[in-house]
C-alpha positions as CSV (number, residue, x, y, z in Angstrom):
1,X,-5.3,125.5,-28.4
2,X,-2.3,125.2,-30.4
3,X,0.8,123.5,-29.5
4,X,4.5,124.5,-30.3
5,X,6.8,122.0,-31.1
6,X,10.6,123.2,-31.1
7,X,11.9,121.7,-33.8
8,X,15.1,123.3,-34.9
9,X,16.0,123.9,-38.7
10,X,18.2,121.2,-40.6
11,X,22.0,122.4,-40.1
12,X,23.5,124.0,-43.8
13,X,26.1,121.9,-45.5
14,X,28.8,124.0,-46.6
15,X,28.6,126.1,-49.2
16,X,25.0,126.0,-49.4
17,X,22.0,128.9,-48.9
18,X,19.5,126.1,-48.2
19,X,19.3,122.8,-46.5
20,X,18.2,121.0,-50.3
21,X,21.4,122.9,-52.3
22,X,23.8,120.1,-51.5
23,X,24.0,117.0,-49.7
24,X,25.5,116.3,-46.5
25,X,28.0,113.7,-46.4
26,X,28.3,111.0,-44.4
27,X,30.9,110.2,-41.5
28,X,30.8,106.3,-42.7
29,X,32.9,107.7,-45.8
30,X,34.7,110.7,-44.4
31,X,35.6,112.9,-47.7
32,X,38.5,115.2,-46.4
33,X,42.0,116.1,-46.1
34,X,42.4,114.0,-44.1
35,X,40.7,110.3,-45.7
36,X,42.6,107.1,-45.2
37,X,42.6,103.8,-46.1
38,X,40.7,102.8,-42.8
39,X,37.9,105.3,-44.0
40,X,36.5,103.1,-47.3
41,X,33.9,100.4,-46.7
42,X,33.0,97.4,-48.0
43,X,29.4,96.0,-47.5
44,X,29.3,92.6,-48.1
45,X,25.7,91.2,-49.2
46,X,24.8,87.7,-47.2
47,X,21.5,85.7,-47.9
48,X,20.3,82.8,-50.1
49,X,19.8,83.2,-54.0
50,X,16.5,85.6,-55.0
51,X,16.2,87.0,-51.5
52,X,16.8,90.8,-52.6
53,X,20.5,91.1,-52.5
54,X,21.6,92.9,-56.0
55,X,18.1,95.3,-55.4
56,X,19.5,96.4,-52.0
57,X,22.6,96.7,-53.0
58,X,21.2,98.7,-56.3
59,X,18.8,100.8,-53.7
60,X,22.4,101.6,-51.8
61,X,24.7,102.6,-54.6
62,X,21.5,105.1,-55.6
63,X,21.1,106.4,-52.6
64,X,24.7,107.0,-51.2
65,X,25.5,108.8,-54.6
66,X,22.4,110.7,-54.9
67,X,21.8,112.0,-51.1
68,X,25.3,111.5,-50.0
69,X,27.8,112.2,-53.2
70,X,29.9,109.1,-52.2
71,X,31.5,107.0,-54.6
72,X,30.3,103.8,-54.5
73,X,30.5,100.5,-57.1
74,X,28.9,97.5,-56.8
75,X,30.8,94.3,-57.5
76,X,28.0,91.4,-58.4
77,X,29.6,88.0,-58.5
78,X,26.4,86.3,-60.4
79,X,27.4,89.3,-63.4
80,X,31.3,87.5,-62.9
81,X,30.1,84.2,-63.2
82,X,27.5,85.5,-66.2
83,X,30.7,87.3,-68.4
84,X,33.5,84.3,-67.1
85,X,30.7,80.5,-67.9
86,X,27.9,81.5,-69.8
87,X,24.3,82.4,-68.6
88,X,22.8,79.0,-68.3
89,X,23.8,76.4,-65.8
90,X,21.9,73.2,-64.7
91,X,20.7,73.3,-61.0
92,X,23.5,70.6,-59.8
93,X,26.2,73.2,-60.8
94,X,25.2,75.4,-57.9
95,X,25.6,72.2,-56.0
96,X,27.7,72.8,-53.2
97,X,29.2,68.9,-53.7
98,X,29.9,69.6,-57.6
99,X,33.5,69.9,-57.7
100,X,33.5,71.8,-61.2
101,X,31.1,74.4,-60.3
102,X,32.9,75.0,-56.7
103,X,36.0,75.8,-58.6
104,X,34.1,78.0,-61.5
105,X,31.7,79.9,-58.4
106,X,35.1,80.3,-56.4
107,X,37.3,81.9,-59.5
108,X,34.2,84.0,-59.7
109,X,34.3,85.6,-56.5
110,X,38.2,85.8,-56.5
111,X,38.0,87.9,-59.5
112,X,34.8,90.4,-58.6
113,X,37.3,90.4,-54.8
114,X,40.6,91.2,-57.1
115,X,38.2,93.9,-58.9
116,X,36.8,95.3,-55.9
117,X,40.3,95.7,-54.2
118,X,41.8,97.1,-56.9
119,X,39.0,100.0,-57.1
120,X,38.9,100.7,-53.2
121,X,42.7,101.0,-53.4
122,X,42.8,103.2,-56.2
123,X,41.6,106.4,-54.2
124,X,41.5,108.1,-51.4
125,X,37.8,109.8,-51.4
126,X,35.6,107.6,-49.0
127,X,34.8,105.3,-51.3
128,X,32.1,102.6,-50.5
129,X,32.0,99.3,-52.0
130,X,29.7,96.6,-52.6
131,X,30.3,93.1,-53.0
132,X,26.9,91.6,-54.0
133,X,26.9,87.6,-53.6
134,X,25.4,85.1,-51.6
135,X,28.0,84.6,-49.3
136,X,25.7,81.9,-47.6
137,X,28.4,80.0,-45.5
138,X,30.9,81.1,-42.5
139,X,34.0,79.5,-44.8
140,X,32.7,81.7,-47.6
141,X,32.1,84.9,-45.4
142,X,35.8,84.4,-43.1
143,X,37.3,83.6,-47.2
144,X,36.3,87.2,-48.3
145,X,37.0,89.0,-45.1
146,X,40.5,87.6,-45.2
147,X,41.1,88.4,-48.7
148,X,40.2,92.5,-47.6
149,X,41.9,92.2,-44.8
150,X,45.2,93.9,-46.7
151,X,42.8,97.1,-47.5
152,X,42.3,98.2,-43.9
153,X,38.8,99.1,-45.0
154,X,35.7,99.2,-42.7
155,X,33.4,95.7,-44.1
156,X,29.6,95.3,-42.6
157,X,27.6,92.9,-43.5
158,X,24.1,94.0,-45.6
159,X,22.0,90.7,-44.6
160,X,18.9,90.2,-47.1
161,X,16.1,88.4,-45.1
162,X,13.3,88.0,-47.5
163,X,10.4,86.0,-45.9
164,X,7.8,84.2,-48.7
165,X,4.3,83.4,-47.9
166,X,2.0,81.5,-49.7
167,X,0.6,83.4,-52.3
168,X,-2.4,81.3,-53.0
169,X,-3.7,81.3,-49.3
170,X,-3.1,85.2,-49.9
171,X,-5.2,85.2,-52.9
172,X,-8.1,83.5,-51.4
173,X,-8.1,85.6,-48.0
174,X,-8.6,88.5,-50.5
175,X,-12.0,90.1,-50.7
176,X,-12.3,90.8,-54.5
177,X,-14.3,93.4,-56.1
178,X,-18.1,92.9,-56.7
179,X,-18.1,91.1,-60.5
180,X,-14.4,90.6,-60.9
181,X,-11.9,87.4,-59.9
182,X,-8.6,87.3,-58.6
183,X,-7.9,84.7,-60.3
């Protein structure tokens, strides 16, 4: 017996013969006439350091522009810090009771902000930006959103959960191959 599923055909974007010619954009980033200010976003990235941030926020920029043609930058404060102090800092800079590299992580993220609200403000296409940092405290997170409050943008937060596990117990739970090792 065969069974008919009504599933209707993807709707044309316009100007295209087939649903694959061009993408369809999306109403996050409205690309019209008649754009403001209040249609940009800003996706601030939140979690602790190495939880998958700057690779989400990489994954986004690819797949907005690709699939979605929007115009989209993202703004990494660790690159800021990188060009601004150097690439290698002991462990007690990151120290959130070192006075030195609170000041040096703060200038930072004022300049990637300064960067970011000078490129959302420049047009009027439904841009989306990304600010990619850790922004792991309320004072940090309330700090940017006041400093992008003056863009009348839309901001979300993109929260990077990344839980670890053990990967020894991993390893040894593994059945391995007849004659090989996993280790």
């Amino acid at each position: 017996e065969i069974v008919e599923i009504d599933n209707p055909v993807p709707q044309k974007p316009p100007g295209g013969t087939s649903p694959r010619d061009n993408p369809v954009l999306l109403d996050v980033a409205v690309t019209n006439e008649y754009a403001t200010a209040s249609d940009k976003l800003v996706i601030l990235m939140v979690g602790l350091p190495a939880r998958g941030k700057t690779f989400i926020a990489q994954k986004l920029l690819r797949y907005l522009t690709f699939f979605h043609a929007v115009n989209v930058k993202v703004f990494n404060i660790g690159e800021y810090r990188r060009r601004m102090h150097g690439d290698f800092f002991r462990a007690e800079w990151f120290d959130p009771g070192h006075e030195e590299g609170n000041k040096a992580r703060k200038e930072c993220a004022d300049a990637a902000l300064e960067d970011l609200a000078k490129w959302v403000d420049t047009g009027n296409d439904g841009r989306v930006a990304i600010l990619d940092g850790t922004h792991s405290t309320l004072e940090k997170r309330m700090y940017t959103l006041e400093r992008l409050e003056p863009l009348a943008c839309k901001v979300r937060f993109g929260l990077s959960l990344f839980v670890s596990c053990n990967l020894a117990l991993v390893r040894r739970s593994t059945v391995a191959p007849t004659g090989s090792s996993l280790d």
